[in-house]
C-alpha positions, 0 to 999 in steps of 0.5 A: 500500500505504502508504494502506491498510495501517492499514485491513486488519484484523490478522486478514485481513492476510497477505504472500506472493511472488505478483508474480514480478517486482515486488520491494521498492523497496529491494532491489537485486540484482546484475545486474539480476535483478528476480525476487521470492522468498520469502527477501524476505519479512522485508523486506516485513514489515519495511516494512509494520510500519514503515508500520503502527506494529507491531512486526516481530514483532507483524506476522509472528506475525499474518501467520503466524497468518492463514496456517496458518488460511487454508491450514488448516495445523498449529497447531504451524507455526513462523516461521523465519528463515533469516539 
């Protein structure tokens, strides 16, 4: 990832939960359980706005506006945060 997250364009970039058992690096859970899940997702773009030199709010405003466009969802669609 880290070698080609500078060359995907803003505009194509989105961060989803697809790989059930493939969790960030640096997440540890208790128990050993390894199950990827949305509330991750703050980590992810943590990590790929680290990566890319864009700001945390940079990269989620645009993931999020590649994702309402993508699934055609309504523009008035709000980042949450859930912490």
């Amino acid at each position: 990832m880290r070698d080609f997250i500078n060359i995907i364009p803003a505009n194509r970039l989105m961060v989803e939960t697809d790989a059930p058992f493939l969790l960030p690096g640096t997440v540890r859970t208790p128990h050993n359980d390894r199950r990827n899940e949305p509330m991750y997702l703050p980590i992810i773009v943590e990590m790929l706005a680290s990566i890319s030199g864009n700001s945390v709010k940079q990269l989620a405003e645009a993931t999020t506006a590649n994702a309402i466009r993508f699934f055609r969802l309504p523009e008035s669609t709000k980042i949450t945060r859930t912490k």
